[in-house]
N, C-alpha and C positions, 0 to 999 in steps of 0.2 A: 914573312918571318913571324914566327911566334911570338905570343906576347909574353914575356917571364916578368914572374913575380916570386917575391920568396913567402916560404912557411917555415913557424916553429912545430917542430917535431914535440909531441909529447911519449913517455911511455917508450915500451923496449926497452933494446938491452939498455943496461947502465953504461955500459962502455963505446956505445955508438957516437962515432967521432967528431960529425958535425949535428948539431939541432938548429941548424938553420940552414936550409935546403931552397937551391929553385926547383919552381913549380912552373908549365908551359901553361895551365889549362886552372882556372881554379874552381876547387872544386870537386875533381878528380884526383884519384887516389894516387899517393905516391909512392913508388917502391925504390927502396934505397938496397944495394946488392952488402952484402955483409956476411963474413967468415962462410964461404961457402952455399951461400943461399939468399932472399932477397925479406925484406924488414919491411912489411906492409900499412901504412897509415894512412886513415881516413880524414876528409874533412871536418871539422865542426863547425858550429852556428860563430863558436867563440873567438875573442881576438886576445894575442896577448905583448903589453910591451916588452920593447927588445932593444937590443943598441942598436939596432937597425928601424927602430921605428915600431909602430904599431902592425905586427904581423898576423895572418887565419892562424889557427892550429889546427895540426892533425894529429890525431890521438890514435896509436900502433893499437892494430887490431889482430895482427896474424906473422905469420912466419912461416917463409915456401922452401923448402933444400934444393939443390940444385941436384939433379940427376948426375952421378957420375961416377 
């Protein structure tokens, strides 16, 4: 079984639903699928508090459209 842990999402759209996301791997980039395409955010060094606790952040770097 994988190990999950969650990330704060920084950055992207404004209107992206959740900013607090699991992660299987940390570390590794995570893509979140959104209006037709996927919302790409990276790890950072940084941590930020949450109502969940002290979580990484990953700060959106990109955006992929979905073929179709």
């Amino acid at each position: 079984m994988a190990n999950v842990t969650k990330a704060a999402l920084e950055g992207g759209p404004g209107d992206l639903p959740e900013r607090i996301v699991p992660v299987t791997e940390s570390g590794l980039d995570v893509k979140i699928p959104f209006r037709g395409g996927y919302e790409h955010f990276r790890a950072t060094d940084r941590r930020k508090e949450t109502t969940e606790g002290p979580l990484p952040v990953y700060e959106w770097w990109e955006r992929t459209e979905v073929p179709g």
